[in-house]
Steps between C-alpha positions, in 0.01 A plus 500: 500500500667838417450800663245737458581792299385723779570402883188724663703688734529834549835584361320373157203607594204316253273798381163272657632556834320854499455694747785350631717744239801407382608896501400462916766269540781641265568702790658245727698308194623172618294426821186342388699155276324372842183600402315265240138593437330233287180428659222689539499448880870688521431758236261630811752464728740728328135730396440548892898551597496759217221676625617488840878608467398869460341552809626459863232248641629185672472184298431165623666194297338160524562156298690131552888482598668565199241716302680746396401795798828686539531510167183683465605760793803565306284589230292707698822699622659508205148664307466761795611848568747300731705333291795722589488408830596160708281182446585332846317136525490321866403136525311473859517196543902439401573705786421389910199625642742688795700683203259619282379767675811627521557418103266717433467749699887553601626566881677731712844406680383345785184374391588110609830305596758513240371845321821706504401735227135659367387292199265631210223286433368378148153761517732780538736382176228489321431856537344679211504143328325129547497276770412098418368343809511171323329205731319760702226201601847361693528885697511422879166632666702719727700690236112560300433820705862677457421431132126604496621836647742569243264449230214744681766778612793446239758520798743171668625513845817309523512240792652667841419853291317729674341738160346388214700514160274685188500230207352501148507171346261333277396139665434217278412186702491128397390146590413144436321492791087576524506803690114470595622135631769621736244776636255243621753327660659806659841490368474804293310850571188618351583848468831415339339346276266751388808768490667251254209386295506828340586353177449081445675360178433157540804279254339223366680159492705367218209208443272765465669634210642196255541715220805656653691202591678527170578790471638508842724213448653628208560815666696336767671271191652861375547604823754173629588447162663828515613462805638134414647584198280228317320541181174340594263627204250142524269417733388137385141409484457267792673761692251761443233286510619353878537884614156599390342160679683590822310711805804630593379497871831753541395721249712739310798430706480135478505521150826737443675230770379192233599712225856606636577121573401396095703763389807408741400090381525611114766368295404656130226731394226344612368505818507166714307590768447221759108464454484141715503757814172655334355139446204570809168392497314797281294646868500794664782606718474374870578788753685528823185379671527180308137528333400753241204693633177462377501892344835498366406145317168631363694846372785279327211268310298817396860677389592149268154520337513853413876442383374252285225662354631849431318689739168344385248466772167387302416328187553141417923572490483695832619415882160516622443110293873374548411549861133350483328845650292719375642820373322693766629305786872493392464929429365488876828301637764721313337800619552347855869370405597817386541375132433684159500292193680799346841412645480172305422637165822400248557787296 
C-alpha cells in the first residue's frame, strides 16, 4: 500500500478540513506534524480548540490515555494571543501528593525541612502564558482549594508565604477520569469543577474514528523513518488491513509505539510490522475495571454502525436496521450519548 498523496495534517493542511484553515495554522510552522485530522469526530476537535484559543476561558480536556489531549492544549496555546509566552504542563499525578502543592504553587525558605532557598512554582512560570494541569482527576483533595482560589482571584500564595502573588495564566485542564464520577464519591470538588468546566472538548477514541488509523500510521512511518534513516515508502496490505481491525485500546499513543517498533523491525522498503501482537479477538477494549460498562459498550456499537454506514441513520442502508431499531429510537440514544451522525460522515 503506498502512501497517500496527502497525509491530513496540518503542516499539509487538506483544503476539506475547513474551518480548521490551513492559513490559521501557518502561523506556528512545524508544531502541528502531531496533529492528523481525518475524521469527522477530530475535525471538531481542532473546530472547538480553534474557537477557543482566542479567548482566555479555562478549558477542560477529556478522552482515553493516549488520545491525543496535550497535543490539543498545545494547539490551543500555540493558536492564542499567548503563544509568545511559556506553555508549562504538570502531570498531578507523576508527582507525590506531599510535593505538589509545593510544585505548583512554589515555597518560601523555611516553608518545611530541607527548604534552604524560596522556590518559584509552575502557576507563577506560567505567567502571561498556559498552564497544563494534565491528570487533574489524580489532584489531591487538599491541594483543590489553593487551586480553586487561584482560578477565582488570579493570585498564588507560596507555601510558608505570607501575601498572595498576582498571576495571569490561561488554565487548560485534562483527564481520563469522569469528573462527575469522582464528585459522587468525594474525591474531587464540585466547585472546581464548575470553575474548570468552562470549556469541555471531549477527544474521542481512536476506535471511534477508523478512518484515521492510516493516515496516522503513515505519519509516524515518515516520522521514524526519518528519524531511522530508513526508506520505508510500503505499507503492505495485510498490514493496513490488521491496523484498521485493531481497537487500539491505547489509542493514538499505542499506535506510534507499534509503529516505531515496525519501522525499527524493517529490513527494506516495506514495512514488516509485527501484526501477530494485533491478532486479538475483534471486541471492545476491556478497561481498568476489567468489564466494559454498559454505556461505553452501547456508544462503541452505535459509533461502528454509523462508521459503516456513512453517517446514515435511516433507510434500508442506515444504522438504525444494522442495529435492528427503529430510526426513532436509535436518534433518541445518540442524543443521550452525546453522538451526531455528522462526525461520521466520510468526505
Amino acid at each position: 500500500m503506498a502512501p497517500p498523496s496527502t497525509v491530513y495534517s496540518f503542516v499539509t493542511a487538506d483544503p476539506s478540513l475547513e474551518p480548521c484553515r490551513p492559513d490559521v495554522y501557518a502561523r506556528v510552522p512545524g508544531l502541528f506534524e502531531d496533529v492528523v485530522a481525518r475524521s469527522g469526530a477530530f475535525r471538531r476537535v481542532l473546530q472547538q480548540a480553534e474557537m477557543v484559543a482566542s479567548t482566555n476561558a479555562t478549558v477542560l480536556l477529556t478522552g482515553e490515555t493516549g488520545s491525543g489531549k496535550e497535543v490539543v492544549a498545545r494547539l490551543i496555546h500555540a493558536l492564542s494571543p499567548r503563544r509568545q509566552r511559556p506553555f508549562v504542563a504538570i502531570n498531578c499525578c507523576a508527582i507525590p501528593a506531599t510535593l505538589l502543592e509545593s510544585e505548583l504553587f512554589g515555597y518560601e525558605r523555611g516553608a518545611f525541612t530541607g527548604a534552604n532557598g524560596s522556590k518559584v512554582g509552575r502557576v507563577q512560570l506560567a505567567h502571561a502564558g498556559t498552564l497544563l494541569l494534565d491528570e487533574i482527576g489524580d489532584m489531591p483533595l487538599e491541594t483543590q482549594p489553593k487551586l480553586l482560589r487561584m482560578l477565582q482571584d488570579s493570585e498564588v500564595e507560596r507555601l510558608g508565604g505570607t501575601r498572595a502573588v498576582p498571576v495571569d495564566v490561561r488554565v487548560i485542564a485534562a483527564t481520563n477520569q469522569d469528573l462527575s464520577a469522582l464528585i459522587a464519591e468525594r474525591r474531587f470538588r464540585r466547585d472546581l469543577y464548575y470553575r474548570l468546566n468552562v470549556f469541555p472538548i471531549r477527544l474521542p477514541p481512536l476506535r471511534e474514528r477508523p478512518d484515521a488509523i492510516l493516515p496516522l500510521a503513515w505519519h509516524f512511518v515518515r516520522r521514524f523513518a526519518r528519524r531511522f534513516m530508513k526508506g520505508i515508502d510500503t505499507i503492505p496490505q495485510p498490514v493496513a488491513t490488521a491496523l484498521q481491525r485493531y481497537h487500539w485500546p491505547g489509542n493514538i499513543r499505542e499506535l506510534e509505539n507499534f509503529i516505531e517498533r515496525a519501522v525499527i523491525l524493517s529490513p527494506a522498503a516495506t514495512l514488516a510490522a509485527p501484526i501477530e501482537e494485533l491478532a486479538v479477538p475483534s471486541v471492545l477494549p476491556i478497561h481498568d475495571q476489567g468489564i466494559c460498562a454498559l454505556r461505553d459498550a452501547e456508544r462503541n456499537h452505535i459509533v461502528q454502525a454509523l462508521v459503516a454506514t456513512n453517517g446514515i441513520v435511516g433507510g434500508p442502508n442506515g444504522a438504525a436496521v444494522r442495529l435492528g431499531l427503529k430510526r426513532t429510537t436509535l436518534v433518541s440514544r445518540m442524543e443521550k450519548l452525546g453522538i451526531s451522525r455528522h462526525d461520521y460522515v466520510r468526505i
